[in-house]
C-alpha positions in Angstrom: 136.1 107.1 152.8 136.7 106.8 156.9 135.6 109.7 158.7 139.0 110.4 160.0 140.8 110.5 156.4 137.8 112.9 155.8 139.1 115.4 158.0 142.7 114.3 157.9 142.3 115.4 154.2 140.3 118.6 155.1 143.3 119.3 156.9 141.3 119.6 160.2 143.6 117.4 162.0 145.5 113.9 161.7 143.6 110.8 161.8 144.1 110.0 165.6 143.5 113.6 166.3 140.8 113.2 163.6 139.5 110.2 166.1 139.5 112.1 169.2 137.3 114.9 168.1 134.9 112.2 167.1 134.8 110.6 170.6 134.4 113.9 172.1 131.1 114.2 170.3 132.3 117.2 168.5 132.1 115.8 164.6 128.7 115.2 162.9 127.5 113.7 159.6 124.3 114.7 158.2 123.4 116.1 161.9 123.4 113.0 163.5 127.0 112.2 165.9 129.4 110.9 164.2 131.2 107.2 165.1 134.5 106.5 165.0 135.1 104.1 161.8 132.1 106.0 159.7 132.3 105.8 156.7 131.4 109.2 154.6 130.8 109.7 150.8 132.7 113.5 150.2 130.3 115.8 148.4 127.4 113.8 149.7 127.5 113.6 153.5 128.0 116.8 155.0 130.6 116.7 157.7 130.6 119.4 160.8 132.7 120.4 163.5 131.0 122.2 166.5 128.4 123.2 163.9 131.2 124.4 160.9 130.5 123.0 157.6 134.3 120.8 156.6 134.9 120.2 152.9 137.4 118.7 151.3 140.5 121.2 150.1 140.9 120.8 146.3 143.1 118.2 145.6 147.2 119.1 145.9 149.3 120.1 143.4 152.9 119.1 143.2 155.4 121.4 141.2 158.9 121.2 140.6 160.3 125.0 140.3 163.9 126.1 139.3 163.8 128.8 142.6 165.2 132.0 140.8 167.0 134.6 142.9 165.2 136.5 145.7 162.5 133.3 146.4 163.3 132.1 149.9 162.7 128.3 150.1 163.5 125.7 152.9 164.6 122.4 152.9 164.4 119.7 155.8 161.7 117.8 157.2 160.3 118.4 160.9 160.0 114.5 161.7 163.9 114.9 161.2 163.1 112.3 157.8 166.6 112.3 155.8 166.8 115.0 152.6 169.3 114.5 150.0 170.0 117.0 148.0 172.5 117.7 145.2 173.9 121.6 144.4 176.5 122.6 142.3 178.4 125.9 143.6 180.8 127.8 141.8 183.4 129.7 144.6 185.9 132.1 144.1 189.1 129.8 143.7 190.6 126.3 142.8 190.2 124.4 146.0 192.8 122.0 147.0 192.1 118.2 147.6 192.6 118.3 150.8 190.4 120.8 151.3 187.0 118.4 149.6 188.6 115.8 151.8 188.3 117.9 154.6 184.4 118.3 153.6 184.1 114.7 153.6 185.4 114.2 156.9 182.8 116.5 158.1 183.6 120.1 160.0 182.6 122.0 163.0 182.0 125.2 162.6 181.8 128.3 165.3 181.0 124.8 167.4 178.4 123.3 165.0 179.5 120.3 163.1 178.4 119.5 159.6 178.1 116.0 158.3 180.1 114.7 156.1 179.5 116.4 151.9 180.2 114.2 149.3 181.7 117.1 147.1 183.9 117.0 143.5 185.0 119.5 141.0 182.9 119.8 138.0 185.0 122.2 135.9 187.7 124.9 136.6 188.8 128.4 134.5 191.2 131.0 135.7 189.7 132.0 138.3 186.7 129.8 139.7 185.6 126.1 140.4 182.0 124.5 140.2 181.7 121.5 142.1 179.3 118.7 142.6 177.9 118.9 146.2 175.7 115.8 147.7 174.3 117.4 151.1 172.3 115.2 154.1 170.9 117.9 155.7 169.7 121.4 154.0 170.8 123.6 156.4 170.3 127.1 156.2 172.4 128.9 153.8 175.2 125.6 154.8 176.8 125.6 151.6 177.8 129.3 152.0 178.7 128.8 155.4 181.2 126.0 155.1 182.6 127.8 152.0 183.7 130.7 153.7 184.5 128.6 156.7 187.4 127.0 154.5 188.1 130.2 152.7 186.2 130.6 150.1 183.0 133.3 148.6 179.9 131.1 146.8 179.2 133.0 143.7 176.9 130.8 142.2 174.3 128.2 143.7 171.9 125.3 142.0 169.9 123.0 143.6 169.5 120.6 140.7 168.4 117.8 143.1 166.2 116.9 146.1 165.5 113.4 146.9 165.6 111.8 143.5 163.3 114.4 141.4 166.2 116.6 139.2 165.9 119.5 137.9 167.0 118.9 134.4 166.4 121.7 131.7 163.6 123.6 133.6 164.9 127.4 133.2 165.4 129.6 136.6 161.6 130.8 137.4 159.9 128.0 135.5 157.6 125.3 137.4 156.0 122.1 136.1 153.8 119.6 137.4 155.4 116.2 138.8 154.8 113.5 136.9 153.0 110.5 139.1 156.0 108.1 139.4 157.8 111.4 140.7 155.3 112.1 143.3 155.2 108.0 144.1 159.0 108.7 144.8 158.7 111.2 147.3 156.1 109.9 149.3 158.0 106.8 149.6 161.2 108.6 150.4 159.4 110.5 153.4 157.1 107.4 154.6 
């Protein structure tokens, strides 16, 4: 493996960053100076840093979780990437069709606008609605906020979707492993 996936993979720093440290003279293999392009053999060579032993962080895990109440989790992506995600809210109230239209027009709010949210009703009873929610963004706490904003209280929120993987029957507090072709999926959604 190069040198700079090496310590990209240690998590030491990105592969151009990774680079620079090399030229700088500050990376060594088997206490010789390292070269940019070097190849390294993990468990083998040993790789340093201004005289600090780097090895490899166990290989990642990827888990899907059905986030119970009280977990605090995050949604967007710091390169600005797109995130799709699908929720299904229940809210206090039967809302109008012109209200979900006005959610797929897109609304400003206390002077920040909200894209446009594909959104449809699920089911109704006396005195709530679920709907379908497709969301571009993942704001924080956005489906409550436009709620209220059009006047009504979010008792109930799912995420049963985030770019592609869906949640399915996994019970609220349960976690499994992704599946390869589900991991394949969301690299390719954020490359």
């Amino acid at each position: 493996m190069r040198l700079n996936h090496y310590l990209a993979r240690a998590g030491i720093a990105a592969r151009r960053k990774a680079d620079q440290l090399i030229d700088a003279g500050e990376v060594a293999v088997n206490g010789e100076p390292a070269r940019r392009g070097q190849q390294v053999t993990p468990g083998v060579d040993q790789v340093r840093i201004q005289g600090r032993l780097v090895e490899l962080a166990a290989e990642r895990a990827y888990l899907m979780m059905n986030k119970p109440t009280g977990v605090l989790t995050s949604v967007g992506d710091r390169r600005g990437r797109p995130t799709v995600t699908d929720d299904h809210v229940v809210i206090d109230g039967q809302p109008e069709p012109a209200t979900l239209r006005r959610l797929a027009r897109g609304l400003v709010i206390a002077g920040e606008r909200f894209e446009p949210i594909d959104a449809r009703v699920l089911s109704t009873d006396a005195k709530t609605a679920r709907i379908a929610m497709v969301l571009h963004e993942g704001r924080k706490r956005e489906i409550r906020r436009l709620w209220q904003a059009l006047g009504y209280r979010v008792l109930d929120l799912q995420r049963v979707r985030i770019d592609g993987l869906h949640l399915g029957t996994l019970k609220e507090g349960k976690r499994r492993p992704l599946t390869a072709a589900e991991v394949a999926r969301l690299k390719a959604a954020v490359s």
